[in-house]
N, C-alpha and C positions, 0 to 999 in steps of 0.2 A: 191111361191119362198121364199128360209130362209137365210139369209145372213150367218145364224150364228153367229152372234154375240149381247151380250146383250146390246152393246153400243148405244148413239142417232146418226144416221147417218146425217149428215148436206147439204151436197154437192153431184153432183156425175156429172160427164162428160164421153162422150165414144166415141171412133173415130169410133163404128161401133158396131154389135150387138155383135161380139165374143171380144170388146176390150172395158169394161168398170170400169171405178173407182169411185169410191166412199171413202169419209174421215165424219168426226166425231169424239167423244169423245175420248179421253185419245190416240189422235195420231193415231186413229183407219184410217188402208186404205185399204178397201178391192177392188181385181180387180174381175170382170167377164169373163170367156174365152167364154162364149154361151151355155155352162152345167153348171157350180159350180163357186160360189164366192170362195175366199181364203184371208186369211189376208197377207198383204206385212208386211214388218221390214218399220216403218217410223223413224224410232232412234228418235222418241218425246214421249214423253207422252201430249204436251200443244195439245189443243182440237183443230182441225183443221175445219175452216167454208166454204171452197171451193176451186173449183180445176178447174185447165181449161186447155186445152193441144192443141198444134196444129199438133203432130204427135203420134205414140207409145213413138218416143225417144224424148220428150218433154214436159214432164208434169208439170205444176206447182200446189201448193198444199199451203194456203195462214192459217194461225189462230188468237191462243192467242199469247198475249207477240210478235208482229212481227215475228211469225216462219212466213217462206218460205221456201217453199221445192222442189226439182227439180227432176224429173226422167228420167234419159237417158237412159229407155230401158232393165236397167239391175239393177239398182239399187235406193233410194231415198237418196239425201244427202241435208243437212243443207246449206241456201245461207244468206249472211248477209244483211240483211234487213235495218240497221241503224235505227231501229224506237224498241220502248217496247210496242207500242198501238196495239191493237187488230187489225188485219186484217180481214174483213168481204166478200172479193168479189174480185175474180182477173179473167184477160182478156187478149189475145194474139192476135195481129193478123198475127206476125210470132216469132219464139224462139230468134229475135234478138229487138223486141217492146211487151214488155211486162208490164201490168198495176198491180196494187192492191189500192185498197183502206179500209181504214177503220175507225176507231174511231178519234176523234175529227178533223176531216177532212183531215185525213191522205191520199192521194197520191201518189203512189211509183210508180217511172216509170226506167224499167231496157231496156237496148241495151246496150247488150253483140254484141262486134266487131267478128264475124268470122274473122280466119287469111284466106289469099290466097294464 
């Protein structure tokens, strides 16, 4: 299998065999549909170190410089992080408890309020 791309891939998460991502170098984020990877628009170029998602509309996507990135399904967009240290490792156990961690003992912990 060839991703196609000449980037180092870092991370990769997938709700299921036709639904998998993968991120790496220069913003690189390819998804898997269960034939063909394809490259998504991550609007970064900072190197991204992992991803972890608890639905399709749900993804998060963690790097350098505190990117955080979020995908609902149709799109990636930029989340403010409040931090510049590298992020190395992120974890959900729903889209409203959401962890990252990274360099010099970094911590970020997001819950986002759904309205009712």
């Amino acid at each position: 299998m060839n991703s196609s791309t000449p980037n180092q891939l870092d991370g990769i998460w997938g709700s299921s065999a036709n639904n998998i991502f993968a991120v790496g170098d220069g913003g690189t984020i390819l998804h898997y549909d269960g034939s063909n990877w394809s490259a998504m628009n991550s609007g970064t170029t900072s190197q991204l170190h992992s991803i972890w998602g608890i639905s399709v509309t749900d993804v998060f996507a963690v790097g350098e410089g505190g990117t955080i990135l979020h995908y609902d399904g149709s799109a990636w967009s930029a989340m403010n992080s409040s931090t510049t240290e590298d992020l190395w490792g992120v974890w959900a156990s729903s889209a409203t408890d959401v962890f990252a961690v990274g360099e010099g003992g970094t911590i970020l912990h997001y819950s986002r309020q759904i309205p009712k």
